[in-house]
NUTITOR-905877 format. One line per field, with one value per atom (N, C-alpha, C): residue in one letter; atom name; x, y, z. Coordinates in nm, 2 decimals, always signed. Layout:
<rs>
kolza <- A;...
nupa <- CA;...
c1 <- X;...
c2 <- Y;...
c3 <- Z;...
</rs>
This chain:
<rs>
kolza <- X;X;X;X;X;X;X;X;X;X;X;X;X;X;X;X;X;X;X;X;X;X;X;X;X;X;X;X;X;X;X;X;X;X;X;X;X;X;X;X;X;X;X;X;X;X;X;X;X;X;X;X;X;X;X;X;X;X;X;X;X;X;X;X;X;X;X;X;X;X;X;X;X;X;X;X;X;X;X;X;X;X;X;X;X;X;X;X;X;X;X;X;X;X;X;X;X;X;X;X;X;X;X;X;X;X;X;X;X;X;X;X;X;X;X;X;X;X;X;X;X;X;X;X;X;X;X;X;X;X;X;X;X;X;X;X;X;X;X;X;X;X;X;X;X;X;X;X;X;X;X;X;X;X;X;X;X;X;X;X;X;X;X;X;X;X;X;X;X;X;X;X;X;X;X;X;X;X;X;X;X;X;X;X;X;X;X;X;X;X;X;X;X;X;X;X;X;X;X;X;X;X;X;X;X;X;X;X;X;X;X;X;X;X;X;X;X;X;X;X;X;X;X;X;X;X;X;X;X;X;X;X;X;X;X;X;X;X;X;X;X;X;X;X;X;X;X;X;X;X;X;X;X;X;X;X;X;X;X;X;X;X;X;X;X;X;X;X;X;X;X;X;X;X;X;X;X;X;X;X;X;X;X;X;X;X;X;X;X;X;X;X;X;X;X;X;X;X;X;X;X;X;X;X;X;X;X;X;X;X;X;X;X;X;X;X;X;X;X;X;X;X;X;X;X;X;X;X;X;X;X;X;X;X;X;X;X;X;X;X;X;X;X;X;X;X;X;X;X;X;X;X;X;X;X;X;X;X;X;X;X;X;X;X;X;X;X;X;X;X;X;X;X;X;X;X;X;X;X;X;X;X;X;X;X;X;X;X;X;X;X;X;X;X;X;X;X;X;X;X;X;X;X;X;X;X;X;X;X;X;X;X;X;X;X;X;X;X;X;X;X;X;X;X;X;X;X;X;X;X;X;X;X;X;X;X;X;X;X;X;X;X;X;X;X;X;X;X;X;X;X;X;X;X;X;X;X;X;X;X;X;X;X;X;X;X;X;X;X;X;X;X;X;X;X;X;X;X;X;X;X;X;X;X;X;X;X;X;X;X;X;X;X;X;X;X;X;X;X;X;X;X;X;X;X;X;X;X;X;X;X;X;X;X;X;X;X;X;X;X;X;X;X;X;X;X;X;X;X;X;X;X;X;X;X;X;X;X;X;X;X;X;X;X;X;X;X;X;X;X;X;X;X;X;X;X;X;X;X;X;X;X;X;X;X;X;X;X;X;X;X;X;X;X;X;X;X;X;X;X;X;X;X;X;X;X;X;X;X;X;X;X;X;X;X;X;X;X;X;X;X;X;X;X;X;X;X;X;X;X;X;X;X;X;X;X;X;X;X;X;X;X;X;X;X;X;X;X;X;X;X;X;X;X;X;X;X;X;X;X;X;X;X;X;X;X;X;X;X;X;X;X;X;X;X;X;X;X;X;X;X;X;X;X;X;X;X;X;X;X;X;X;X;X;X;X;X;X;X;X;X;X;X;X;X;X;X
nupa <- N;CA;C;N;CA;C;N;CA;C;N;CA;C;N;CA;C;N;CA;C;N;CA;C;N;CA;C;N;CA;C;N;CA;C;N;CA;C;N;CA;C;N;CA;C;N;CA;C;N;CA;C;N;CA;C;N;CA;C;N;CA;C;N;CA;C;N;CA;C;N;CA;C;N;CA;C;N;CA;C;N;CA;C;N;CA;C;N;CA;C;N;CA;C;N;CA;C;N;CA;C;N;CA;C;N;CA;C;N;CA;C;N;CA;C;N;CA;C;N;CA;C;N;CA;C;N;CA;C;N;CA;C;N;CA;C;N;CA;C;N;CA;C;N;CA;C;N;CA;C;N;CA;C;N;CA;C;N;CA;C;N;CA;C;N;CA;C;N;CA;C;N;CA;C;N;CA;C;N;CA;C;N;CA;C;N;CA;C;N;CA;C;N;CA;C;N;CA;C;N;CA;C;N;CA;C;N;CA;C;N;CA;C;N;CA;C;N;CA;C;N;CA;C;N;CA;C;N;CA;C;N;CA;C;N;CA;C;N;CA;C;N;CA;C;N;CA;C;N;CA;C;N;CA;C;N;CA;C;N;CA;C;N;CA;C;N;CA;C;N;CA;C;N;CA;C;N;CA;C;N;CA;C;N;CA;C;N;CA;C;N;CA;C;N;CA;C;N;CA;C;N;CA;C;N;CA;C;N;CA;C;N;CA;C;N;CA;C;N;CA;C;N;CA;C;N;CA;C;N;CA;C;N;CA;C;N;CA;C;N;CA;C;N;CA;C;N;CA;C;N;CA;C;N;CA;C;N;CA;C;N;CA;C;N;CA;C;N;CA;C;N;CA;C;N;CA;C;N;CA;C;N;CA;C;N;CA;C;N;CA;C;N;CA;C;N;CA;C;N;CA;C;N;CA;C;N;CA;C;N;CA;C;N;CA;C;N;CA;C;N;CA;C;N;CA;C;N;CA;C;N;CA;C;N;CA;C;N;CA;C;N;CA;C;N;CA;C;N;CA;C;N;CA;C;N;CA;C;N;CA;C;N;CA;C;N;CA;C;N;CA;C;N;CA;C;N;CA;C;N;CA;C;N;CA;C;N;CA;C;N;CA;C;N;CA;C;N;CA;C;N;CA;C;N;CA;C;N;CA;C;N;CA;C;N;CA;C;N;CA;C;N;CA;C;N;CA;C;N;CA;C;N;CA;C;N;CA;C;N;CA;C;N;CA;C;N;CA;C;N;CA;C;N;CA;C;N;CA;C;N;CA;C;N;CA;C;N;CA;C;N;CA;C;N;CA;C;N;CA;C;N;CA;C;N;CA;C;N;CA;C;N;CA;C;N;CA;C;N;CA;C;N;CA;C;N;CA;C;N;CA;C;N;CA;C;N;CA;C;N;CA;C;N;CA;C;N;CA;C;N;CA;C;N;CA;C;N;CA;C;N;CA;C;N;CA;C;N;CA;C;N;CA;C;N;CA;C;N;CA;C;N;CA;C;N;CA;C;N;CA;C;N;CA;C;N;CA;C;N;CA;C;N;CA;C;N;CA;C;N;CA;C;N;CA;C;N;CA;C;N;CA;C;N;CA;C;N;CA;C;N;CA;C;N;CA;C;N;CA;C;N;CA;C;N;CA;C;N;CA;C;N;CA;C;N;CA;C;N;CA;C;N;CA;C;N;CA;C;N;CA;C;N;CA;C;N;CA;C;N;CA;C;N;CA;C;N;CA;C;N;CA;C;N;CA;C;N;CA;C;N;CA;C;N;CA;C;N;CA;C;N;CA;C;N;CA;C;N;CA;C
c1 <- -10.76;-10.77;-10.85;-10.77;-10.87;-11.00;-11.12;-11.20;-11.19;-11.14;-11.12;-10.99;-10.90;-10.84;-10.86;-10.96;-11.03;-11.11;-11.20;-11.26;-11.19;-11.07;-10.97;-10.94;-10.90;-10.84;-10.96;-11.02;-11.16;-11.21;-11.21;-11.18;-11.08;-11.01;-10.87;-10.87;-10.94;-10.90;-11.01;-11.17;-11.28;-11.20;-11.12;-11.07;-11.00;-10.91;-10.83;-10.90;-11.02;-11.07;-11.12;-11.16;-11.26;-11.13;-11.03;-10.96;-10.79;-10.78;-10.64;-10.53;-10.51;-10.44;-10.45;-10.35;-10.39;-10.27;-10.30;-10.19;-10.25;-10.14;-10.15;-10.28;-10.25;-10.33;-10.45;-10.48;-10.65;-10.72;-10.64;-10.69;-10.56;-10.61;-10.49;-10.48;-10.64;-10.69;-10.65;-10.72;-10.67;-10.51;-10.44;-10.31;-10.21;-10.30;-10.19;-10.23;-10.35;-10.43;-10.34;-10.30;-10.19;-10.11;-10.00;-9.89;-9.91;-10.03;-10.03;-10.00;-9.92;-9.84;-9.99;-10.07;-10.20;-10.29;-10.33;-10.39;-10.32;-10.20;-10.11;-10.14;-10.13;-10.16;-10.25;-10.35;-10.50;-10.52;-10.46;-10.48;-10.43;-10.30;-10.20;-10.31;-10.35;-10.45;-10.59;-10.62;-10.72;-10.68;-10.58;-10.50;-10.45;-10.47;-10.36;-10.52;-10.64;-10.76;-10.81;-10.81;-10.90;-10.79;-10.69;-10.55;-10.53;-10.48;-10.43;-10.28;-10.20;-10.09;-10.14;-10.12;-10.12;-9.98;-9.92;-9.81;-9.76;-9.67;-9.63;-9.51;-9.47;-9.41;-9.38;-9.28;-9.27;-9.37;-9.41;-9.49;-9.70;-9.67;-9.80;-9.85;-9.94;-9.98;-10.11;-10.07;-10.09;-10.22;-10.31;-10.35;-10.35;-10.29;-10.24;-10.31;-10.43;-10.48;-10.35;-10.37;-10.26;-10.31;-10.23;-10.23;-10.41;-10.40;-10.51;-10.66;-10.65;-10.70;-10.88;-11.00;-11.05;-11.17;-11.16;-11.25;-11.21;-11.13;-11.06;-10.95;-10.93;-10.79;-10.82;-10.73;-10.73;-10.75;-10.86;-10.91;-10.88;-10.82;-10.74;-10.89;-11.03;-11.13;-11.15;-11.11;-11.10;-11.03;-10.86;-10.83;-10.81;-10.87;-10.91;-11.00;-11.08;-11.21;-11.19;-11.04;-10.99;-11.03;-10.98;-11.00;-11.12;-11.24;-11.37;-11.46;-11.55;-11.61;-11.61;-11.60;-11.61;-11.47;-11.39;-11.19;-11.20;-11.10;-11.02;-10.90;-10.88;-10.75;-10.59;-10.63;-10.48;-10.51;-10.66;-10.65;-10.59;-10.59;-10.52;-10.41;-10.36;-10.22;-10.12;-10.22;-10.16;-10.18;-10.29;-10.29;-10.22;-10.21;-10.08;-9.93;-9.93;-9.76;-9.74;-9.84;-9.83;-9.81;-9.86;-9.83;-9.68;-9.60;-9.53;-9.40;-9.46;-9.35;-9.34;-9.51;-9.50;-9.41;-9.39;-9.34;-9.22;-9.09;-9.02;-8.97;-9.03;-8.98;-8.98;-9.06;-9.07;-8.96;-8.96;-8.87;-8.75;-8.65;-8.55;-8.42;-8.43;-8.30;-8.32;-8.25;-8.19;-8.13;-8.20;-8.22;-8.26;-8.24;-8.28;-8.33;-8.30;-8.31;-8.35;-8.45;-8.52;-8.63;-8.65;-8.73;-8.61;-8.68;-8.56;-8.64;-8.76;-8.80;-8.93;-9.01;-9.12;-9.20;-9.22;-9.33;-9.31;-9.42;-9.39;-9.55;-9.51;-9.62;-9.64;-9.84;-9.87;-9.77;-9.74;-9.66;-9.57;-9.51;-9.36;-9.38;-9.44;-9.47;-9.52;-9.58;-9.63;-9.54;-9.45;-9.34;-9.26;-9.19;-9.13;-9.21;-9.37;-9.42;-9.40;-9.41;-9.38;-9.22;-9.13;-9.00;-8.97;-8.98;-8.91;-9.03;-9.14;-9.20;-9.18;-9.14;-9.07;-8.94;-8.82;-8.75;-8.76;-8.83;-8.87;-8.89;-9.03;-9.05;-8.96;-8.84;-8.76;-8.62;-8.64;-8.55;-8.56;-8.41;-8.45;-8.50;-8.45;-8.56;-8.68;-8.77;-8.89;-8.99;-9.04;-9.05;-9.09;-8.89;-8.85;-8.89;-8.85;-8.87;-9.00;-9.08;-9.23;-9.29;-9.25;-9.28;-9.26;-9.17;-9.06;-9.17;-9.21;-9.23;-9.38;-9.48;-9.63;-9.65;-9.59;-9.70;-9.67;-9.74;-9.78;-9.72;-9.63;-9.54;-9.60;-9.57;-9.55;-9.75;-9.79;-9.95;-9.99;-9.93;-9.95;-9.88;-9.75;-9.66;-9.78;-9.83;-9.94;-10.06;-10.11;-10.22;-10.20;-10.13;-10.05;-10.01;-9.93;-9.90;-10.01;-10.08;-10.25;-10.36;-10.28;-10.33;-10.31;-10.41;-10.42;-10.31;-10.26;-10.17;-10.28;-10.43;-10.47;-10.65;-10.70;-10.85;-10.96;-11.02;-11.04;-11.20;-11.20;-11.31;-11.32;-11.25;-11.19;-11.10;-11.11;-11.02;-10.92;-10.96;-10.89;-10.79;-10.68;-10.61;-10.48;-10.34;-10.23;-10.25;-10.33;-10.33;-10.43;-10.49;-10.64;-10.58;-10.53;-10.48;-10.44;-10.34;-10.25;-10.30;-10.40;-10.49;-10.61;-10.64;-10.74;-10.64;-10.56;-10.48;-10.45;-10.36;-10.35;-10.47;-10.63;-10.70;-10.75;-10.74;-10.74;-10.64;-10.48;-10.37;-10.43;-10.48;-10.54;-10.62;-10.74;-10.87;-10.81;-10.67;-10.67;-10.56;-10.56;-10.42;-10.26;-10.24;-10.14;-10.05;-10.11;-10.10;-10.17;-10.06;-10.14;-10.18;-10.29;-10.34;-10.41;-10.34;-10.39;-10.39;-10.50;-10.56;-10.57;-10.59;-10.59;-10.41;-10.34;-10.18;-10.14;-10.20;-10.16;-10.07;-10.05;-9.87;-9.92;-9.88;-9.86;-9.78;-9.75;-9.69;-9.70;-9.63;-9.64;-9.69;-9.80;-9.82;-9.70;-9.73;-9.66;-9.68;-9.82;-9.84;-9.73;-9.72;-9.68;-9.55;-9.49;-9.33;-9.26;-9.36;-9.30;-9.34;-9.43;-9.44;-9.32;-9.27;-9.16;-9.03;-9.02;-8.88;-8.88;-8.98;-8.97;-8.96;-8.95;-8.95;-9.04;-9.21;-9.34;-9.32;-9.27;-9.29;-9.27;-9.24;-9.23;-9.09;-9.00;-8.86;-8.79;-8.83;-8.80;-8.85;-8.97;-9.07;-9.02;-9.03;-8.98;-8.84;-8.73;-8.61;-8.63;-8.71;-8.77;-8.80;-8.86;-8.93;-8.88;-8.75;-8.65;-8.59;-8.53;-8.40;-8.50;-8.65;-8.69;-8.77;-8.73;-8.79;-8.67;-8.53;-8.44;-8.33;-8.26;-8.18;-8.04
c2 <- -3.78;-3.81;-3.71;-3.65;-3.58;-3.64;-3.61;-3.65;-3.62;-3.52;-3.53;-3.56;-3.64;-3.74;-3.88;-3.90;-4.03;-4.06;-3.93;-3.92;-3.98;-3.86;-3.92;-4.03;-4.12;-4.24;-4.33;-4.32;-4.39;-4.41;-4.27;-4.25;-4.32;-4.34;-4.37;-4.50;-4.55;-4.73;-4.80;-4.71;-4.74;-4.75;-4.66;-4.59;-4.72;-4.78;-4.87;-4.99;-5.02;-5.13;-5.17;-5.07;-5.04;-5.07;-5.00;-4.95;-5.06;-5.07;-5.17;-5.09;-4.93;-4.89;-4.71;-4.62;-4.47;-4.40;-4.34;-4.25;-4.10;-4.02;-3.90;-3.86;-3.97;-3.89;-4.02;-4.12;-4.14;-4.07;-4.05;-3.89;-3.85;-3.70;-3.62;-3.61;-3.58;-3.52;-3.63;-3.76;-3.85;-3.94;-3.89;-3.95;-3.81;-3.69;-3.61;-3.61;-3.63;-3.65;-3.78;-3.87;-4.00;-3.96;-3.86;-3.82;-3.73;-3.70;-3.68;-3.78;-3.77;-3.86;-3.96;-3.86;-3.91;-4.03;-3.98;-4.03;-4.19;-4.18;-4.31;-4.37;-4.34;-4.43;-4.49;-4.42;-4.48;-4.56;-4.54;-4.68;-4.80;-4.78;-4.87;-4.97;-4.89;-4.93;-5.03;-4.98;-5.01;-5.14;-5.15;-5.22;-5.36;-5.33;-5.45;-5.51;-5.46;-5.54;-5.64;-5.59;-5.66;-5.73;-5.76;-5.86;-5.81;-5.70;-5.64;-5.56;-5.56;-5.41;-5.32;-5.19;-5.10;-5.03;-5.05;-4.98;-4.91;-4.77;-4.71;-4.78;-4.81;-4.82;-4.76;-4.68;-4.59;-4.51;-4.46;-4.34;-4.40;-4.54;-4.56;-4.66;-4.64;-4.68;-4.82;-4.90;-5.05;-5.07;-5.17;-5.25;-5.39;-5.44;-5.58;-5.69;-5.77;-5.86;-5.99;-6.02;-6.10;-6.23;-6.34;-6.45;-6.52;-6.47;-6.57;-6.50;-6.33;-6.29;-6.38;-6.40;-6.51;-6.41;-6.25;-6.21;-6.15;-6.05;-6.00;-6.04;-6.17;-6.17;-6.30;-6.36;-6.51;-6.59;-6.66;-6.79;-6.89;-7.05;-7.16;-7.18;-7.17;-7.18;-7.15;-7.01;-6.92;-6.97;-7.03;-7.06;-7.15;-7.28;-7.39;-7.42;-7.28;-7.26;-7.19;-7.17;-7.11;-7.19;-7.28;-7.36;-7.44;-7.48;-7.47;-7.54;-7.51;-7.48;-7.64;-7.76;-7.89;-7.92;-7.81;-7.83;-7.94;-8.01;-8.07;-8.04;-8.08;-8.06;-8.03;-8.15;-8.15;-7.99;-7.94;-7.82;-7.74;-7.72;-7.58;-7.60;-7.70;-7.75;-7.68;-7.73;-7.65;-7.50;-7.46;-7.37;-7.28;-7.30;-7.29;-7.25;-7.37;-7.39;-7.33;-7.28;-7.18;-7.04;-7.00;-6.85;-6.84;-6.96;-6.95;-6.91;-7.00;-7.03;-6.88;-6.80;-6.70;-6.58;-6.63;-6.53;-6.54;-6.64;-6.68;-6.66;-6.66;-6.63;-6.48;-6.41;-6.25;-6.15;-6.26;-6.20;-6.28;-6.29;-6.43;-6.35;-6.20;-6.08;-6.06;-6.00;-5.95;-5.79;-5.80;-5.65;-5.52;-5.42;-5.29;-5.36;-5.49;-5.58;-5.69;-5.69;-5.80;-5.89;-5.78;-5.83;-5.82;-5.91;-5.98;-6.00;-5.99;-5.98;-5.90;-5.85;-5.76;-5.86;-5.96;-6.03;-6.18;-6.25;-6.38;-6.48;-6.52;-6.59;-6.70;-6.70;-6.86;-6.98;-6.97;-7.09;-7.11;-7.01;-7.01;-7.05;-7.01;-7.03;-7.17;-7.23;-7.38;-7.46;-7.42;-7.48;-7.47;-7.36;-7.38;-7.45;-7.43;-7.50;-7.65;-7.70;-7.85;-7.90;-7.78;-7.85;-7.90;-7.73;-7.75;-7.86;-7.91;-7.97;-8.06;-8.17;-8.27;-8.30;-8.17;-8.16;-8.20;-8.13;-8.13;-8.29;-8.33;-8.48;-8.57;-8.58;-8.67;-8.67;-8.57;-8.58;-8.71;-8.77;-8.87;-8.84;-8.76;-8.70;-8.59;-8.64;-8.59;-8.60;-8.70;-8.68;-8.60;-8.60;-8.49;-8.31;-8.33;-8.19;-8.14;-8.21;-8.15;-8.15;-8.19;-8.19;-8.06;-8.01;-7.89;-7.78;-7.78;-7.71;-7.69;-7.76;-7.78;-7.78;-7.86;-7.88;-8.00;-8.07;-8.21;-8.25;-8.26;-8.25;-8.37;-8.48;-8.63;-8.58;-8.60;-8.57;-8.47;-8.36;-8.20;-8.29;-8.33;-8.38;-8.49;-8.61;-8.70;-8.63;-8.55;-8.45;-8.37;-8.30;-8.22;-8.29;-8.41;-8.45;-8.55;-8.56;-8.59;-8.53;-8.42;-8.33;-8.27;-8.30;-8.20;-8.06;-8.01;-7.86;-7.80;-7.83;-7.71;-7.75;-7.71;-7.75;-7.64;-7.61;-7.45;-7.46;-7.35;-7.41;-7.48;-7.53;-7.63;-7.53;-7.52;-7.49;-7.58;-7.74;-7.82;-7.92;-7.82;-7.85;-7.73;-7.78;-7.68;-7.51;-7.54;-7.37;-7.32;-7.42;-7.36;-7.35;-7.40;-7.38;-7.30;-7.22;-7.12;-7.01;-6.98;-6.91;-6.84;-6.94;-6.93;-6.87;-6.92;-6.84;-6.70;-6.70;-6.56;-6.45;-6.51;-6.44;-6.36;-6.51;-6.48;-6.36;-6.36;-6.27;-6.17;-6.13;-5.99;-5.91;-6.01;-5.93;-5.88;-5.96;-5.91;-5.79;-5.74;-5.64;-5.68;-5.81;-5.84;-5.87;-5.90;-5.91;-5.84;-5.76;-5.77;-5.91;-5.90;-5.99;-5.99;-6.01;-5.94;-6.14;-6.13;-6.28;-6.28;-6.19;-6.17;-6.22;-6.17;-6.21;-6.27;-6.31;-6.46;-6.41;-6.28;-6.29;-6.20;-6.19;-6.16;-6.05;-5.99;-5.90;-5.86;-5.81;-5.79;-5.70;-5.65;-5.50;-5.42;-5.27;-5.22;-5.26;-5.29;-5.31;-5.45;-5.53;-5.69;-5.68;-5.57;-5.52;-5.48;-5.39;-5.31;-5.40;-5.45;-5.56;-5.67;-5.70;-5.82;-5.73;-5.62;-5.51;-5.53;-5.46;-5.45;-5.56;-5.72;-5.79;-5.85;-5.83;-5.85;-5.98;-6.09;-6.20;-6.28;-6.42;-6.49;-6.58;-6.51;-6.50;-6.67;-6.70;-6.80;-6.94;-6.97;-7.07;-7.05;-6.91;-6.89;-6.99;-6.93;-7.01;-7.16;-7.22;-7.39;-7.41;-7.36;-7.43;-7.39;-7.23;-7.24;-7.30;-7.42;-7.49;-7.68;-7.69;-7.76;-7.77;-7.68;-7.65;-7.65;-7.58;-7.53;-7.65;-7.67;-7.78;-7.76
c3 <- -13.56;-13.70;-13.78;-13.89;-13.95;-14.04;-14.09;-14.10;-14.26;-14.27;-14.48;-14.52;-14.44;-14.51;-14.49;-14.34;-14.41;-14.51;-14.54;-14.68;-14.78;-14.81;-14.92;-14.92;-14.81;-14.82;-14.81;-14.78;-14.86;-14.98;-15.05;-15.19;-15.23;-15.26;-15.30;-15.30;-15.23;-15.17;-15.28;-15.31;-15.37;-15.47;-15.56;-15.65;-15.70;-15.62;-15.64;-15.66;-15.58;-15.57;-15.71;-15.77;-15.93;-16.02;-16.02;-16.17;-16.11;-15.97;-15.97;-15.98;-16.03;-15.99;-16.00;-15.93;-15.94;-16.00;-16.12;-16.17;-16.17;-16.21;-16.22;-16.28;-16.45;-16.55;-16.52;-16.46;-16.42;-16.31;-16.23;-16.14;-16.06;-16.12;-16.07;-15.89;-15.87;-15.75;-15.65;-15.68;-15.56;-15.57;-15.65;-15.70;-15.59;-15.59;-15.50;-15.36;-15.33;-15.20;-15.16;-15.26;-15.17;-15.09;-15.15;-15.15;-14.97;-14.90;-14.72;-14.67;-14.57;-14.48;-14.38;-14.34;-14.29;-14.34;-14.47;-14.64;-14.59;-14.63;-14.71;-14.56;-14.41;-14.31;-14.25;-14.26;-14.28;-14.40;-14.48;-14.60;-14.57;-14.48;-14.47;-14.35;-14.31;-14.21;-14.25;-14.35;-14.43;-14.56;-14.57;-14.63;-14.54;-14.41;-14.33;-14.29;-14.27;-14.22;-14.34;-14.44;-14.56;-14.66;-14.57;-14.62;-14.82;-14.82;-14.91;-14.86;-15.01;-14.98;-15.06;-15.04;-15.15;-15.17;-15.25;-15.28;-15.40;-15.37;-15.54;-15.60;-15.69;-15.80;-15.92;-15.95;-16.06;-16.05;-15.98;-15.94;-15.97;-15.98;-16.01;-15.86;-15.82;-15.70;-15.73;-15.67;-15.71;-15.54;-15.59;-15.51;-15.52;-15.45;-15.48;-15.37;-15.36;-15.30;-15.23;-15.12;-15.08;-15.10;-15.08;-15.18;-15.05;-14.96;-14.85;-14.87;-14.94;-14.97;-15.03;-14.98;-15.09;-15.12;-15.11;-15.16;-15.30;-15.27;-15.44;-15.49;-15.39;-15.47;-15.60;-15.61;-15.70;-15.66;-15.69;-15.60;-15.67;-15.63;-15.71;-15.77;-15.76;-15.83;-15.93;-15.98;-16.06;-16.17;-16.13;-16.23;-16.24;-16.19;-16.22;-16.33;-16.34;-16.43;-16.58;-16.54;-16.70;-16.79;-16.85;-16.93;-16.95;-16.84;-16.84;-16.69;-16.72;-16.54;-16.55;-16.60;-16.52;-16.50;-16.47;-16.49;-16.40;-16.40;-16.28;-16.22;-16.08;-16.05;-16.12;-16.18;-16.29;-16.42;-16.44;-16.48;-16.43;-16.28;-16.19;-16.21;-16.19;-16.22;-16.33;-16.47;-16.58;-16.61;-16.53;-16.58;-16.48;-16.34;-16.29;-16.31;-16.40;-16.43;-16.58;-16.65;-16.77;-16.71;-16.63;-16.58;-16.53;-16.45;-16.40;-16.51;-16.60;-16.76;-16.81;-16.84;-16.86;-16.82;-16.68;-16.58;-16.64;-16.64;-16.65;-16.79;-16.88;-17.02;-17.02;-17.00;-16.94;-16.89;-16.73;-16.67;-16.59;-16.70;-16.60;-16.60;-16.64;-16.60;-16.42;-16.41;-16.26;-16.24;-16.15;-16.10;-16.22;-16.25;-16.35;-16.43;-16.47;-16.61;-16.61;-16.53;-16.48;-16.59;-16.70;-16.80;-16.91;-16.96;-17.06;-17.20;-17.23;-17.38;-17.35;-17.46;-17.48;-17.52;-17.63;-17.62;-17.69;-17.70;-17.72;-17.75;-17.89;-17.96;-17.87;-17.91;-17.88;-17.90;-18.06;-18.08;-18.06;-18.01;-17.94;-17.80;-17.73;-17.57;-17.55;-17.69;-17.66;-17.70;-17.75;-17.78;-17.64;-17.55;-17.46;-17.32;-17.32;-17.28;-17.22;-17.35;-17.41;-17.37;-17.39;-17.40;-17.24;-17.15;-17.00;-16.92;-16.96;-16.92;-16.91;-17.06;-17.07;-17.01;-16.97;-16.93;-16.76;-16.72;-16.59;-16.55;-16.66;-16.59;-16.64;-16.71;-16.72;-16.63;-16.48;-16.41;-16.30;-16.26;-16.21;-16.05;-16.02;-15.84;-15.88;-15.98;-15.98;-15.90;-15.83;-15.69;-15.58;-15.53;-15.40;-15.47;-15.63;-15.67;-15.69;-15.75;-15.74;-15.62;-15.54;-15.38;-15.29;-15.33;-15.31;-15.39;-15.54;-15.60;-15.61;-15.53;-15.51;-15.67;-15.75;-15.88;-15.87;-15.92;-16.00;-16.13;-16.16;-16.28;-16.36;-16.31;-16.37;-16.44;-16.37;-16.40;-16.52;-16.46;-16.60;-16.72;-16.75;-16.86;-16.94;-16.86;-16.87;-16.98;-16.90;-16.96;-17.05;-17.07;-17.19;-17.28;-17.25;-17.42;-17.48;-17.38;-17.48;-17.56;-17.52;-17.58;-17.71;-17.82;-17.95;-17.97;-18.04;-18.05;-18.04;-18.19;-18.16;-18.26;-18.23;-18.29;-18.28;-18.38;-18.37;-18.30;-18.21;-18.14;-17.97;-18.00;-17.84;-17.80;-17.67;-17.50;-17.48;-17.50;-17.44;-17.54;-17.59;-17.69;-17.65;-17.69;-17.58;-17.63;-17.74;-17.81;-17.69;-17.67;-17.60;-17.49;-17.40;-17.30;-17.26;-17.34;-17.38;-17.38;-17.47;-17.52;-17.37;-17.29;-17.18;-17.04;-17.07;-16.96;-17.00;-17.14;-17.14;-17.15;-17.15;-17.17;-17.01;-16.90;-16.76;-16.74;-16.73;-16.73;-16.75;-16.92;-16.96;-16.88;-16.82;-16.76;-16.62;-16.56;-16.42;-16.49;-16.59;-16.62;-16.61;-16.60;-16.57;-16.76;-16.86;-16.98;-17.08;-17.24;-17.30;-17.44;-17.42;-17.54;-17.71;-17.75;-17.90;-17.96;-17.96;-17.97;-18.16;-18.22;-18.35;-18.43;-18.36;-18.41;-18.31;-18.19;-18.09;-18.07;-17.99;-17.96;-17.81;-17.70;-17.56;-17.55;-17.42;-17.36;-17.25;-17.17;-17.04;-16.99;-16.91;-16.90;-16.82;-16.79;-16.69;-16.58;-16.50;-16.36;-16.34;-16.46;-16.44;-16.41;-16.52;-16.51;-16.41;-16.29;-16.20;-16.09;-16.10;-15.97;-15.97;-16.06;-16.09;-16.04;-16.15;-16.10;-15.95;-15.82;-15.74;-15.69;-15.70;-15.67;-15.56;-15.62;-15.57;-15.57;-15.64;-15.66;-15.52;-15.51;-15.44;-15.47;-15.46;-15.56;-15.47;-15.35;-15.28;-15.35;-15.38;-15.46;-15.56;-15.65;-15.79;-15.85;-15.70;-15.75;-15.71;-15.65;-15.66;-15.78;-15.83;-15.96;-16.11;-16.08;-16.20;-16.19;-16.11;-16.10;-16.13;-16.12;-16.19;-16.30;-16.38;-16.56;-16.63;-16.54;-16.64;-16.65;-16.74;-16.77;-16.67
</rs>
């Protein structure tokens, strides 16, 4: 093993660990230092111990935490705490099944065209929110399907329509809900958020992770076939 491409690939891993991903133009130096056959396998290596992937996409090289991951990745703590640190269960839940919606309004094309709109208001999203939700809980094998789908439907639907649209100030109102998720999304790069005209968007990392089909497309299709009519 050479000893200055474990360097590099040391570099590179820090690199990723800080900034989440490597392009050309955030550094040239360690974006072509990837491109050694050595480099990329000692990462892969470095990658498979500390339950991470690292992979390129459209020429942009990603570090992606794996779902068991509980040091950098997403802990159900975390976003259980979106909406606020005394959350409860039924918080993870929603705030859960709003990302999923996100995903899904985003990206419900297939294959090259896997994304299907560029962006989408709070008040629109609380509105679709609201609708496939109701949808969902008024099926009659709700049940066997939330079972299938690890959310809590009958419960989120319960808690959500007790909920205020919107009170300025408050989290725990569906804008606020809305609002705390997409703010979560942002900080990991996976959204943009322009909280001033409340309207979302997808980043590139979010784009090409979905294109390549990073998702969990098995679960995914459980829980499109209980939102969608």
């Amino acid at each position: 093993m050479n000893e200055l491409n474990l360097e590099k690939a040391m570099r590179i891993y820090y690199f990723l660990l800080k900034e989440g991903e490597l392009t050309f133009d955030n550094s040239r130096e360690l974006y072509l230092d990837y491109s050694d056959s050595e480099v990329r396998g000692l990462l892969e290596i470095m990658a498979r111990e500390s339950e991470v992937s690292i992979e390129k996409y459209n020429q942009v090289v990603y570090l992606i935490p794996h779902e068991e991951n509980d040091v950098i990745g997403i802990k159900d703590m975390d976003l259980q705490k979106v909406i606020s640190y005394d959350a409860r269960k039924i918080d993870f839940y929603l705030s859960q099944y709003i990302i999923i919606i996100i995903i899904t309004v985003f990206f419900s094309g297939r294959g090259s065209f896997v994304r299907s709109r560029d962006f989408i208001r709070i008040a629109e999203l609380e509105e679709v929110v609201t609708s496939r939700l109701s949808y969902a809980n008024s099926k009659k094998n709700i049940e066997r399907q939330q079972e299938a789908a690890m959310l809590d439907i009958t419960g989120m639907f319960e808690h959500w329509n007790a909920l205020q649209i919107d009170e300025p100030g408050k989290r725990k109102t569906k804008y606020g809900y809305i609002r705390s998720v997409c703010g979560f999304l942002a900080r990991h790069g996976l959204l943009m958020y322009d909280a001033v005209e409340e309207d979302l968007r997808p980043t590139n990392k979010l784009t090409h992770l979905m294109t390549y089909n990073f998702l969990d497309s098995a679960r995914l299709e459980v829980i499109g076939k209980l939102f969608e009519p």
